[in-house]
mmCIF file of the N, C-alpha and C atoms, coordinates in Angstrom:
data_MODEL
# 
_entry.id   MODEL 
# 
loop_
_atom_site.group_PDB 
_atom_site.id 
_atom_site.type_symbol 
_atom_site.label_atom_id 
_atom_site.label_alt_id 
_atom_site.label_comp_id 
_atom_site.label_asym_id 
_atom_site.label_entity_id 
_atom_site.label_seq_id 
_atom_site.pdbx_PDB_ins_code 
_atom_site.Cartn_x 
_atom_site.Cartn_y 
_atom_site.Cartn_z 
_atom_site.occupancy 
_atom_site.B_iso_or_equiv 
_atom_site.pdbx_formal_charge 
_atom_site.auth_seq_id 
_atom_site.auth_comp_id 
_atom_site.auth_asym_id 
_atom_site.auth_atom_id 
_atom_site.pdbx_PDB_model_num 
ATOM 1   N N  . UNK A 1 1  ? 0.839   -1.182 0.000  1.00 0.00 ? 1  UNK A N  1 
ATOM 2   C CA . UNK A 1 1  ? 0.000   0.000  0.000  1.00 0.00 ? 1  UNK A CA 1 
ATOM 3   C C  . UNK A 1 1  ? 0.885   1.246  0.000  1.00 0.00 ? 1  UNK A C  1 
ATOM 4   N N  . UNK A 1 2  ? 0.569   2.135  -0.936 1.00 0.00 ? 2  UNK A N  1 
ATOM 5   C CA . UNK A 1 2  ? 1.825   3.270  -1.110 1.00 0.00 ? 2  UNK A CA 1 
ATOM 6   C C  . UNK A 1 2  ? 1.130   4.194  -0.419 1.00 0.00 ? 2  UNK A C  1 
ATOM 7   N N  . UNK A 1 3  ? 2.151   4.792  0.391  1.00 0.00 ? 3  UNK A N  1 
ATOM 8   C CA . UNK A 1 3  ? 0.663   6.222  1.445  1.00 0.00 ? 3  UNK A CA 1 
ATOM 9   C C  . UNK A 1 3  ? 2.133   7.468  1.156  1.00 0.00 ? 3  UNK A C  1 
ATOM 10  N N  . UNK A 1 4  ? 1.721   7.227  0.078  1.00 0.00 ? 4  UNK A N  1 
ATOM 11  C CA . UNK A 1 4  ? 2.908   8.833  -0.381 1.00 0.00 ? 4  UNK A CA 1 
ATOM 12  C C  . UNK A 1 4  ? 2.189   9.721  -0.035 1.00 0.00 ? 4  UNK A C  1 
ATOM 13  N N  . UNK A 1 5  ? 2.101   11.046 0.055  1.00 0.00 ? 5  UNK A N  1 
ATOM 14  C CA . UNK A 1 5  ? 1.768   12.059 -0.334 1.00 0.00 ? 5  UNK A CA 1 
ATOM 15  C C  . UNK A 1 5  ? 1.665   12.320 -1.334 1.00 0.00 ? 5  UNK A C  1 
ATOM 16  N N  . UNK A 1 6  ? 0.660   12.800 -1.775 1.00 0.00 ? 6  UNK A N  1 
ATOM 17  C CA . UNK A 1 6  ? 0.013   13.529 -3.271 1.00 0.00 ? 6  UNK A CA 1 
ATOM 18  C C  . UNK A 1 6  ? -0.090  14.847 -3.509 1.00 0.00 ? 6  UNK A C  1 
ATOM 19  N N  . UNK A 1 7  ? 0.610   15.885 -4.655 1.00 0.00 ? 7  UNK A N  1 
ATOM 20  C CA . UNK A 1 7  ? -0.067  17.058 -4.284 1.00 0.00 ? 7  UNK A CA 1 
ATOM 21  C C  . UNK A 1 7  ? -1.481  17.191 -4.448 1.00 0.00 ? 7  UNK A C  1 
ATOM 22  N N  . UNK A 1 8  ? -2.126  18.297 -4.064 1.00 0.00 ? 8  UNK A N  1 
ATOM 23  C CA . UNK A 1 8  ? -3.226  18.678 -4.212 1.00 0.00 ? 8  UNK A CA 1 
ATOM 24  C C  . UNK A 1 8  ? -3.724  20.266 -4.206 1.00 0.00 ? 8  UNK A C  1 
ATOM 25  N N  . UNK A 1 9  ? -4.276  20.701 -5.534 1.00 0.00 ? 9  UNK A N  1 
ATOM 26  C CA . UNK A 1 9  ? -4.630  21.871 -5.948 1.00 0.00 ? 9  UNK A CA 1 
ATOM 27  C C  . UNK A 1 9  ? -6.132  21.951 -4.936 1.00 0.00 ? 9  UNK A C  1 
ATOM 28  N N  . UNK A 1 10 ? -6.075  23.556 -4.300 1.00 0.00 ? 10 UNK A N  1 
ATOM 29  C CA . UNK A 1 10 ? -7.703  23.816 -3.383 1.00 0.00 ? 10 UNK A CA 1 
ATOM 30  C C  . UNK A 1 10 ? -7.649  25.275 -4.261 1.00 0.00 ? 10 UNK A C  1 
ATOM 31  N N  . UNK A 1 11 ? -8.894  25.788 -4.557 1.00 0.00 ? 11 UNK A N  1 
ATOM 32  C CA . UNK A 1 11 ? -8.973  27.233 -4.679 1.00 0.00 ? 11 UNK A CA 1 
ATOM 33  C C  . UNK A 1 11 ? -8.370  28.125 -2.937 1.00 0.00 ? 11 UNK A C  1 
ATOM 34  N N  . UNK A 1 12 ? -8.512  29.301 -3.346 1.00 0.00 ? 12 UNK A N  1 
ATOM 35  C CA . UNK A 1 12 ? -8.282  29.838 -2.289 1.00 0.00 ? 12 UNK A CA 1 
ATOM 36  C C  . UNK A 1 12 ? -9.000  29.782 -1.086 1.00 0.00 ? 12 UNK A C  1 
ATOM 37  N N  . UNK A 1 13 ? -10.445 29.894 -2.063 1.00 0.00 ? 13 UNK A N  1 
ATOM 38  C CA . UNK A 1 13 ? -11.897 29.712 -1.159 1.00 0.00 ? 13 UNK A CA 1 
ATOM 39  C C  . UNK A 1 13 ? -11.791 28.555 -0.042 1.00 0.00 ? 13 UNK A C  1 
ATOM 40  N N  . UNK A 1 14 ? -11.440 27.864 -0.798 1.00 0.00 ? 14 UNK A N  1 
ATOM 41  C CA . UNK A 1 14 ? -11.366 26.371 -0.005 1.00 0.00 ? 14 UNK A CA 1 
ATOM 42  C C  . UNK A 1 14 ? -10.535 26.246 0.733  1.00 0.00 ? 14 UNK A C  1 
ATOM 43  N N  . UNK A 1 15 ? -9.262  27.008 0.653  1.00 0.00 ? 15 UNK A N  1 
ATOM 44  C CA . UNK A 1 15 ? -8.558  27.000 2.048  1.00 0.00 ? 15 UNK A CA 1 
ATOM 45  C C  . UNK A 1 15 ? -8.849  27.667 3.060  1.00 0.00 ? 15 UNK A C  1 
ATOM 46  N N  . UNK A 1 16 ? -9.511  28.787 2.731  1.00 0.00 ? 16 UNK A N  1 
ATOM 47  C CA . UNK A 1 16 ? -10.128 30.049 3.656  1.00 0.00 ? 16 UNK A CA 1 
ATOM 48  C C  . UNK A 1 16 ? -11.307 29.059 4.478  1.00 0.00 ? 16 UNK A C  1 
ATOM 49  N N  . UNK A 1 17 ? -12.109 28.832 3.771  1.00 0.00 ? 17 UNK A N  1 
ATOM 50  C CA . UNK A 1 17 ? -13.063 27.661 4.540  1.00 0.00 ? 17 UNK A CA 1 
ATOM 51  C C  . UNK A 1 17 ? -12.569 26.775 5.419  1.00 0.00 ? 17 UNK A C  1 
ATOM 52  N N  . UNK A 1 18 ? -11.231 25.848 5.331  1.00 0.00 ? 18 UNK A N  1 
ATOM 53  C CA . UNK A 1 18 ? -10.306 25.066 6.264  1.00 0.00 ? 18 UNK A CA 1 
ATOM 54  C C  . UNK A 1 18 ? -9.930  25.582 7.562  1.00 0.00 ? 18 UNK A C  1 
ATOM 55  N N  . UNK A 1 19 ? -9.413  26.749 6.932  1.00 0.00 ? 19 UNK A N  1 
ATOM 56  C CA . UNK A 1 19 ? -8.410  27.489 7.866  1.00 0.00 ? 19 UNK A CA 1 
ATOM 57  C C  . UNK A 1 19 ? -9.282  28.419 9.111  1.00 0.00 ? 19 UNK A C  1 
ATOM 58  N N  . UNK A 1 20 ? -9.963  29.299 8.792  1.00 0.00 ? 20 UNK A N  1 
ATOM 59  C CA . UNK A 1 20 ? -11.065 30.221 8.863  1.00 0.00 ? 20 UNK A CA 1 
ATOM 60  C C  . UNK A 1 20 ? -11.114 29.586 10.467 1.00 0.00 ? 20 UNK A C  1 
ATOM 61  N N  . UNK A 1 21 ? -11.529 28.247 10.330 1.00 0.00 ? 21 UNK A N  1 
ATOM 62  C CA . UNK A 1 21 ? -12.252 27.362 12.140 1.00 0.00 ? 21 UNK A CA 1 
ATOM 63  C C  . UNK A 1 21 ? -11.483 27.683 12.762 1.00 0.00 ? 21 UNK A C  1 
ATOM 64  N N  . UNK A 1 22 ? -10.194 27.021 12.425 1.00 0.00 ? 22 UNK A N  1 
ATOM 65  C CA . UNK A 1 22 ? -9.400  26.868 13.231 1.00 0.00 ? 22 UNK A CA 1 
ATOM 66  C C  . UNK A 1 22 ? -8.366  27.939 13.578 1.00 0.00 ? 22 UNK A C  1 
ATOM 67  N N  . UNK A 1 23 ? -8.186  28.525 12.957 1.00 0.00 ? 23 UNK A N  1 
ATOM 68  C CA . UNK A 1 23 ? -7.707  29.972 13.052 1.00 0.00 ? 23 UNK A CA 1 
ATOM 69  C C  . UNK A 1 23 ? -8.582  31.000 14.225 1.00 0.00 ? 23 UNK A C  1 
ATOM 70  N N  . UNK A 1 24 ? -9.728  30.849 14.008 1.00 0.00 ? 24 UNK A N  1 
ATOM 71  C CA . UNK A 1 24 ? -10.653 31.668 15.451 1.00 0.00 ? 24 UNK A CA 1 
ATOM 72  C C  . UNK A 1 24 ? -10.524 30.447 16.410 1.00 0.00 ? 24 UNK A C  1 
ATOM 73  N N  . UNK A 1 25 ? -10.550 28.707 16.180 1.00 0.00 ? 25 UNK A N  1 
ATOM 74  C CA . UNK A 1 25 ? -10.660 28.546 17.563 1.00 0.00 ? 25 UNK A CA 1 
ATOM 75  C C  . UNK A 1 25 ? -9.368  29.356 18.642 1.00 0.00 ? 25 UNK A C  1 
ATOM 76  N N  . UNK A 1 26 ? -8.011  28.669 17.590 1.00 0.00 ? 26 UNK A N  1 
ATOM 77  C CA . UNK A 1 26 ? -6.742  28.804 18.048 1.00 0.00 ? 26 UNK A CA 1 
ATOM 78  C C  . UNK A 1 26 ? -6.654  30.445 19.142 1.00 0.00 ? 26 UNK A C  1 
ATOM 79  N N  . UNK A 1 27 ? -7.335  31.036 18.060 1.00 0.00 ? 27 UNK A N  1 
ATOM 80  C CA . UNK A 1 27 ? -7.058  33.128 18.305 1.00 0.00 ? 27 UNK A CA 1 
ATOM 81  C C  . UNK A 1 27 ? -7.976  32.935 20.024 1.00 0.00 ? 27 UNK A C  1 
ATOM 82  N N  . UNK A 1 28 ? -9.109  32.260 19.448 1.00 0.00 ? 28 UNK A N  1 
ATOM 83  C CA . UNK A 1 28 ? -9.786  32.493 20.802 1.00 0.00 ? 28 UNK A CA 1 
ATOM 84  C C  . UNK A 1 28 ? -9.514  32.030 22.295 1.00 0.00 ? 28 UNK A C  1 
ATOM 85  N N  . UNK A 1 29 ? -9.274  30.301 22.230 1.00 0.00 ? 29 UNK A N  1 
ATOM 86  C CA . UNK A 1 29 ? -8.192  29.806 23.313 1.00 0.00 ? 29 UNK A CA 1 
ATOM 87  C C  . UNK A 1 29 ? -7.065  30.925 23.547 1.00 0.00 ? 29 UNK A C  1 
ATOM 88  N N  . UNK A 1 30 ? -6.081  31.327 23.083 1.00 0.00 ? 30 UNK A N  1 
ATOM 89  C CA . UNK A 1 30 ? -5.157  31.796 23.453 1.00 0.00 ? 30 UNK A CA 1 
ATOM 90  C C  . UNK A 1 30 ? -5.997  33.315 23.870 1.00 0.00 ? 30 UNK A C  1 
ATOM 91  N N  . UNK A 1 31 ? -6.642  33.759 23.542 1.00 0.00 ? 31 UNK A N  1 
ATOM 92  C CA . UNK A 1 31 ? -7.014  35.032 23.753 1.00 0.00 ? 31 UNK A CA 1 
ATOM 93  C C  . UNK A 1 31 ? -8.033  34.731 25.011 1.00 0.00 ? 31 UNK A C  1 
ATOM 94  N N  . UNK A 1 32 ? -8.341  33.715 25.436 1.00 0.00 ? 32 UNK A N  1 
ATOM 95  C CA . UNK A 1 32 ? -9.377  33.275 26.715 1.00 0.00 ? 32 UNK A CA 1 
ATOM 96  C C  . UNK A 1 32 ? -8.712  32.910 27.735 1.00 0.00 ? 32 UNK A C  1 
ATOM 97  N N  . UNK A 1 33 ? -7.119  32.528 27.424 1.00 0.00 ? 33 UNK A N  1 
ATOM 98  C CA . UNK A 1 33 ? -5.541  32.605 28.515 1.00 0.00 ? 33 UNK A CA 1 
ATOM 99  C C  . UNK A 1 33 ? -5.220  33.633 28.846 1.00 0.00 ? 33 UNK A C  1 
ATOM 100 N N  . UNK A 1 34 ? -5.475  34.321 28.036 1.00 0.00 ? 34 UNK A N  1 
ATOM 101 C CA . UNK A 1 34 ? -4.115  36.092 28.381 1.00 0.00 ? 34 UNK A CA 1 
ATOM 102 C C  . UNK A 1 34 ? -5.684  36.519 29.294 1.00 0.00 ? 34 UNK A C  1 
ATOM 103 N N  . UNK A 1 35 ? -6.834  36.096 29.297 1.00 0.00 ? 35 UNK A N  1 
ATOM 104 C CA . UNK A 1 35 ? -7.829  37.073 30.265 1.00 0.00 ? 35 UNK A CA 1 
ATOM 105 C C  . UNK A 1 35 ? -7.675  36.580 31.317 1.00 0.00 ? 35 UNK A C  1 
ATOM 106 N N  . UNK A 1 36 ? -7.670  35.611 31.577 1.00 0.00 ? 36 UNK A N  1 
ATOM 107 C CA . UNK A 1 36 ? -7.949  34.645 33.243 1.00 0.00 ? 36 UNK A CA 1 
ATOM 108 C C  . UNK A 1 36 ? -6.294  34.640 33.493 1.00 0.00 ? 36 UNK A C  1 
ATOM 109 N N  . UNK A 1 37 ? -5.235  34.913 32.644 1.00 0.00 ? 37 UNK A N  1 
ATOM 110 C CA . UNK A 1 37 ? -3.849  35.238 33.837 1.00 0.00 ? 37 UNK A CA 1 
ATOM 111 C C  . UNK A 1 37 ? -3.962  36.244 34.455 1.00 0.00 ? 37 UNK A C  1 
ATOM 112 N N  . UNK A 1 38 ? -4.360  37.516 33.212 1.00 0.00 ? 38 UNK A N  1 
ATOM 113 C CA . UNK A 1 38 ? -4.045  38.947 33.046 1.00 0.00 ? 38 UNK A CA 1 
ATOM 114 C C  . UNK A 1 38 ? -5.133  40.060 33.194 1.00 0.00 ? 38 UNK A C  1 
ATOM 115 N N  . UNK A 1 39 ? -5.824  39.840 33.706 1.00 0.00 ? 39 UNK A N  1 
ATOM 116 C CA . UNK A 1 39 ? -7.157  40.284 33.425 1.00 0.00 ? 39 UNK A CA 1 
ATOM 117 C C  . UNK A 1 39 ? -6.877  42.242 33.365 1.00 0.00 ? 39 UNK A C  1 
ATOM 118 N N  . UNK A 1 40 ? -6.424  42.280 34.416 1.00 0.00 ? 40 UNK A N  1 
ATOM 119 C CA . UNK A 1 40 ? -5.966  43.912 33.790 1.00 0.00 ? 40 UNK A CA 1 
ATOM 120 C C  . UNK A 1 40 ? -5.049  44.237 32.721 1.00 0.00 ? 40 UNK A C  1 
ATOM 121 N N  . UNK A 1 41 ? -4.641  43.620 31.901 1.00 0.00 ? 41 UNK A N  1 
ATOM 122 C CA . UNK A 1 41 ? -4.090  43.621 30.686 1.00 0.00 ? 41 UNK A CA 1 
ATOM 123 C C  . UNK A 1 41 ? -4.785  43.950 29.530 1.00 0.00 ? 41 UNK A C  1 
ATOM 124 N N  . UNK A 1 42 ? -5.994  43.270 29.257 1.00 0.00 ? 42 UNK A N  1 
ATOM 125 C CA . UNK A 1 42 ? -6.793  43.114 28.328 1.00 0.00 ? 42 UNK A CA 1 
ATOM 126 C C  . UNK A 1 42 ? -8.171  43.735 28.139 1.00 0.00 ? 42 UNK A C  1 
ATOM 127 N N  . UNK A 1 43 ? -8.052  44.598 27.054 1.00 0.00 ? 43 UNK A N  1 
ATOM 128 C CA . UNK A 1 43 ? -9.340  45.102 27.088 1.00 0.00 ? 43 UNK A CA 1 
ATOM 129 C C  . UNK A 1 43 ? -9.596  45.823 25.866 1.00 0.00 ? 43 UNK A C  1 
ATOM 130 N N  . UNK A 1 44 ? -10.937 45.141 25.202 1.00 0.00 ? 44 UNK A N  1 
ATOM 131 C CA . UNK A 1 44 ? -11.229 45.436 23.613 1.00 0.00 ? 44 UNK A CA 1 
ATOM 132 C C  . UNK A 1 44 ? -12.542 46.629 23.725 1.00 0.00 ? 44 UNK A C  1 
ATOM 133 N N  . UNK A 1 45 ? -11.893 47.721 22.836 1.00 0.00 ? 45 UNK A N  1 
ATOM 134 C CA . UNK A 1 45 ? -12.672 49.197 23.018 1.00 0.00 ? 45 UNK A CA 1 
ATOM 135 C C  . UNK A 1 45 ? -13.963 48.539 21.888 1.00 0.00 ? 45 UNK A C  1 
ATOM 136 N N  . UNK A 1 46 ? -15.619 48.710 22.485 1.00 0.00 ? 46 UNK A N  1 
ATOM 137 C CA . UNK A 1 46 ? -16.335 48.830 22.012 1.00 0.00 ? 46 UNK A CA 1 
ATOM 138 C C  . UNK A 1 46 ? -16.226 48.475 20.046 1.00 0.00 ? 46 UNK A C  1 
ATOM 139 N N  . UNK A 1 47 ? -15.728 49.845 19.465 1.00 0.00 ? 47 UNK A N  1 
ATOM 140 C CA . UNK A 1 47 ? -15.538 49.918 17.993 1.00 0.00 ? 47 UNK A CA 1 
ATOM 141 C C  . UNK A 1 47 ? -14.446 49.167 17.570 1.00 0.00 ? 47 UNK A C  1 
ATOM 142 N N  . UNK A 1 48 ? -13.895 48.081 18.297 1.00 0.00 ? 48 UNK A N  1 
ATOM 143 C CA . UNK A 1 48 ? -12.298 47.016 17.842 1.00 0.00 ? 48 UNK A CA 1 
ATOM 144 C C  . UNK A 1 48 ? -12.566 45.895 16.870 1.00 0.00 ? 48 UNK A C  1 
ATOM 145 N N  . UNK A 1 49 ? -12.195 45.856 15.699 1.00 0.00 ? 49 UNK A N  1 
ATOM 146 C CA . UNK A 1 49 ? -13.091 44.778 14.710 1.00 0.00 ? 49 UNK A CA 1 
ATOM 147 C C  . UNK A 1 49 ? -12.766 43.558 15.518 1.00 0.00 ? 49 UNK A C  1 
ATOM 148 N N  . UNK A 1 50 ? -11.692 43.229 16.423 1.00 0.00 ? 50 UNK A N  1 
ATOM 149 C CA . UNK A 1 50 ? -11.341 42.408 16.965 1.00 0.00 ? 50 UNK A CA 1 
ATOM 150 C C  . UNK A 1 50 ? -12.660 41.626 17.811 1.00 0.00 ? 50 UNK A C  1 
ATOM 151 N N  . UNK A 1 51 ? -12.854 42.729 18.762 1.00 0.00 ? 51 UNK A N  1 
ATOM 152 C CA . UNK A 1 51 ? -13.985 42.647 19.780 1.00 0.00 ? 51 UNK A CA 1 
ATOM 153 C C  . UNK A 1 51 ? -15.364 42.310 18.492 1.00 0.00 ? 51 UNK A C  1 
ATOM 154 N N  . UNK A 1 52 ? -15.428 43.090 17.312 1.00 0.00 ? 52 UNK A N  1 
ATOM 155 C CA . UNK A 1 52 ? -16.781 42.312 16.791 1.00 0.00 ? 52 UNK A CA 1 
ATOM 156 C C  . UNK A 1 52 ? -16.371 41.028 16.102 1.00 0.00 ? 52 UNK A C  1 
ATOM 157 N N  . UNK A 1 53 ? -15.722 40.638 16.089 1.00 0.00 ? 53 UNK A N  1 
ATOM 158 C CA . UNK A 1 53 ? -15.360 39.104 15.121 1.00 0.00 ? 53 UNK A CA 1 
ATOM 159 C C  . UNK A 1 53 ? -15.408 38.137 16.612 1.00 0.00 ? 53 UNK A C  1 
ATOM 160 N N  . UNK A 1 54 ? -15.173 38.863 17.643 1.00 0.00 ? 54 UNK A N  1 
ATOM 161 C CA . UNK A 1 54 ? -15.401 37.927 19.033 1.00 0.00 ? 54 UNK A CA 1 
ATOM 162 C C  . UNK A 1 54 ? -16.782 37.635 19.350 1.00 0.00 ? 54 UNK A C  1 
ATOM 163 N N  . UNK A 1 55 ? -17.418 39.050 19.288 1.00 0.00 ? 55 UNK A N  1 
ATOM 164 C CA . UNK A 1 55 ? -19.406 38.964 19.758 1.00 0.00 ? 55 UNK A CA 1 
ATOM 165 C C  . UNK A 1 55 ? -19.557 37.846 18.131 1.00 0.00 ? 55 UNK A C  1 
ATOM 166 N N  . UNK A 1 56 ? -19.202 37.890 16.910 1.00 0.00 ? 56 UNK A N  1 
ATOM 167 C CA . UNK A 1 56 ? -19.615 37.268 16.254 1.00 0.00 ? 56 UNK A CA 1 
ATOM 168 C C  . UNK A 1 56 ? -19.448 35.536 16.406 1.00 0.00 ? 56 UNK A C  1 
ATOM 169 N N  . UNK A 1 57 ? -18.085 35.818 16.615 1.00 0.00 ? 57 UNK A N  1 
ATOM 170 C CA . UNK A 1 57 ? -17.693 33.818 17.246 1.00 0.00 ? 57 UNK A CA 1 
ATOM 171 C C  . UNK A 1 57 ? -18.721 33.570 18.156 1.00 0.00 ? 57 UNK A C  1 
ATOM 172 N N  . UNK A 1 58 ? -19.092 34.286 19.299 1.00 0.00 ? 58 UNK A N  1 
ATOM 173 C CA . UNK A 1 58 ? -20.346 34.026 20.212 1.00 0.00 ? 58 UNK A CA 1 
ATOM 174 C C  . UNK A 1 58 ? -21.605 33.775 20.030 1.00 0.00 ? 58 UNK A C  1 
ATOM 175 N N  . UNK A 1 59 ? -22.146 34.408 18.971 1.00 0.00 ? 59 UNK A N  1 
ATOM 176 C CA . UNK A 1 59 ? -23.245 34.556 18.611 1.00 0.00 ? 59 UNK A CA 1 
ATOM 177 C C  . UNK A 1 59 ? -23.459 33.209 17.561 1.00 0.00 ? 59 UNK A C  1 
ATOM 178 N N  . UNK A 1 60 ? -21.927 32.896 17.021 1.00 0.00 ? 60 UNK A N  1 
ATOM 179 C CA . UNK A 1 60 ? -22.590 31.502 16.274 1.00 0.00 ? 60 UNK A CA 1 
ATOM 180 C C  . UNK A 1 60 ? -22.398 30.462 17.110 1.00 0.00 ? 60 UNK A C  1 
ATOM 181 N N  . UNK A 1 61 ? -21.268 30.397 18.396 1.00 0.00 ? 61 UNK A N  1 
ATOM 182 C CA . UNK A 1 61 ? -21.883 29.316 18.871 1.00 0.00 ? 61 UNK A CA 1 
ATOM 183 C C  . UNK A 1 61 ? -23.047 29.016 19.418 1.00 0.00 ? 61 UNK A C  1 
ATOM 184 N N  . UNK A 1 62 ? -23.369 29.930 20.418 1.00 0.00 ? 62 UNK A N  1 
ATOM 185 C CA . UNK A 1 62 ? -24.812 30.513 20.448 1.00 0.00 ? 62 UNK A CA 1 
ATOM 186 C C  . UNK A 1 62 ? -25.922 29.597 19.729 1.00 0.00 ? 62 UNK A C  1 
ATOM 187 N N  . UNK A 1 63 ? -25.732 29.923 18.886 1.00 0.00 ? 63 UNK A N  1 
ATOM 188 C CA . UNK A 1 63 ? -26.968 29.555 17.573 1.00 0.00 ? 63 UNK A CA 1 
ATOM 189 C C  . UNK A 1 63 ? -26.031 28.236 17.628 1.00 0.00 ? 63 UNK A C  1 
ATOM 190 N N  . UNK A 1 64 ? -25.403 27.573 17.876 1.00 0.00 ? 64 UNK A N  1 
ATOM 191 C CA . UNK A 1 64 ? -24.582 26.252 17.395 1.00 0.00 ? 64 UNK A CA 1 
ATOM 192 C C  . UNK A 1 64 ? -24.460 25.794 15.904 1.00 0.00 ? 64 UNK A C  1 
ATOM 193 N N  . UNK A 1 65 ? -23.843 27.399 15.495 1.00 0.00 ? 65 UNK A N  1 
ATOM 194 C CA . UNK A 1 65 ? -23.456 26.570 13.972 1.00 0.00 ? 65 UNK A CA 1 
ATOM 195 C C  . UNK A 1 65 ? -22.088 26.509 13.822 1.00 0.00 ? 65 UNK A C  1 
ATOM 196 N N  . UNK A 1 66 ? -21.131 26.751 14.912 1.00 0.00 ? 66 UNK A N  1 
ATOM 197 C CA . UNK A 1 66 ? -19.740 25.969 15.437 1.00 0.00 ? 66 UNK A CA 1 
ATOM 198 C C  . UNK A 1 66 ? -19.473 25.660 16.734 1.00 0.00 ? 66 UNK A C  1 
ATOM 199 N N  . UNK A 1 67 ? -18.575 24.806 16.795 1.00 0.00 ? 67 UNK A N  1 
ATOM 200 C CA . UNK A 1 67 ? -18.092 24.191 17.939 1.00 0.00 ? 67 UNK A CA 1 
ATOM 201 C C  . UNK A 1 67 ? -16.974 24.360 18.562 1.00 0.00 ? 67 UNK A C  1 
ATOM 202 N N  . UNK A 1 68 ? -16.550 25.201 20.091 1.00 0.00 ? 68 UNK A N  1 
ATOM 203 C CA . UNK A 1 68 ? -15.442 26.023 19.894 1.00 0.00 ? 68 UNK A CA 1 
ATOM 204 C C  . UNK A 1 68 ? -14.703 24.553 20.912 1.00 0.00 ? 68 UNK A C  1 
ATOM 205 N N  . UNK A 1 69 ? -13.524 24.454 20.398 1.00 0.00 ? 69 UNK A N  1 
ATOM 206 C CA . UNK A 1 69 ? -12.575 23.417 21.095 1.00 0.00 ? 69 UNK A CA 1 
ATOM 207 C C  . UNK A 1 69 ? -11.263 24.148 22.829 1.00 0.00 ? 69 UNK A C  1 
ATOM 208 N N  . UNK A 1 70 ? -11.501 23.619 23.133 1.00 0.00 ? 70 UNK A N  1 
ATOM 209 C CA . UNK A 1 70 ? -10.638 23.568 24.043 1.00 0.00 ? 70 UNK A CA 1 
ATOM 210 C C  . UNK A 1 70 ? -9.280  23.491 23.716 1.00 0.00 ? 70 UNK A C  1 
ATOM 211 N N  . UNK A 1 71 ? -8.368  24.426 24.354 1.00 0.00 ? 71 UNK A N  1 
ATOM 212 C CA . UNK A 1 71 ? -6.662  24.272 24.436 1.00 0.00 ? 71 UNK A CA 1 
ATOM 213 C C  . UNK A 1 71 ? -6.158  22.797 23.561 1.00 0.00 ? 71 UNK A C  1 
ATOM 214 N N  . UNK A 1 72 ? -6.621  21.987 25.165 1.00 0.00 ? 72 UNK A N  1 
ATOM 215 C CA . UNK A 1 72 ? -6.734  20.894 25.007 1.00 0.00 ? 72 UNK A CA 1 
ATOM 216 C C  . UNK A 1 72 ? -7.060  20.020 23.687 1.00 0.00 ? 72 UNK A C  1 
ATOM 217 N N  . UNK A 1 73 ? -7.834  20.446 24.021 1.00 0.00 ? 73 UNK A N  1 
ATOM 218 C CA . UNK A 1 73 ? -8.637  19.408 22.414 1.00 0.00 ? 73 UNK A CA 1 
ATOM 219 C C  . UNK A 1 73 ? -7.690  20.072 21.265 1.00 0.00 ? 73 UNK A C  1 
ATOM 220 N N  . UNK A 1 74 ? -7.575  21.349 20.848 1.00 0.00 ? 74 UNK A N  1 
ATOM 221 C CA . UNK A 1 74 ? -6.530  21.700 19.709 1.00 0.00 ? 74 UNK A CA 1 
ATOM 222 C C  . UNK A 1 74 ? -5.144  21.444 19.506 1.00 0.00 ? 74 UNK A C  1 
ATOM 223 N N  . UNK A 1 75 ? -4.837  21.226 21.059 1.00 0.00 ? 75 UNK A N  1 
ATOM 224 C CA . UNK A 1 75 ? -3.266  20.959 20.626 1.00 0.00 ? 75 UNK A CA 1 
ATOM 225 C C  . UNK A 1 75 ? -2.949  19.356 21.647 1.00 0.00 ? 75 UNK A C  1 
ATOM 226 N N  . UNK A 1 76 ? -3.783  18.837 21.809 1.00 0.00 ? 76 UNK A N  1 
ATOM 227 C CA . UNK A 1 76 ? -3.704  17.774 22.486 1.00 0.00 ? 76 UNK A CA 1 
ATOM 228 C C  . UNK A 1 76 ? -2.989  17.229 23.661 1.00 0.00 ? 76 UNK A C  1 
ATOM 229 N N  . UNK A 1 77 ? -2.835  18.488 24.606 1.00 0.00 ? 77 UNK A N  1 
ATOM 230 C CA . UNK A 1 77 ? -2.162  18.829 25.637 1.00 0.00 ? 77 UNK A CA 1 
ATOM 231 C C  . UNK A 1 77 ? -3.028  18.118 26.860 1.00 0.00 ? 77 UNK A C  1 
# 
């Protein structure tokens, strides 16, 4: 059984779709650490696209149309 690696052509779209999850879970774990060490450290002004791409991660789990992973669960710690 040959288990080479193959290349493989994705549009861009399709990596953006891959990446996109896991890229906010990753941002969000680490950004849900620096609050509970640091808590006077951190703080997103109202108008921060940051802070709305956060109410937005919320609002879809919320609605459960993603599933946000744990530290743990992402890096298998």
């Amino acid at each position: 059984m040959d288990q080479t690696l193959q290349p493989m052509t994705i549009s861009i779209r399709e990596l953006t779709s891959l990446l996109e999850p896991l890229i906010r879970r990753v941002v969000r774990e680490e950004l849900a650490q620096v609050v509970v060490k640091r808590p006077d450290t951190f703080y997103l002004k109202p108008d921060s696209p940051l802070r709305d791409d956060m109410v937005e991660i919320l609002s879809r789990k919320q609605r459960g149309e993603i599933k946000l992973y744990s530290h743990a669960e992402v890096w298998g710690e």
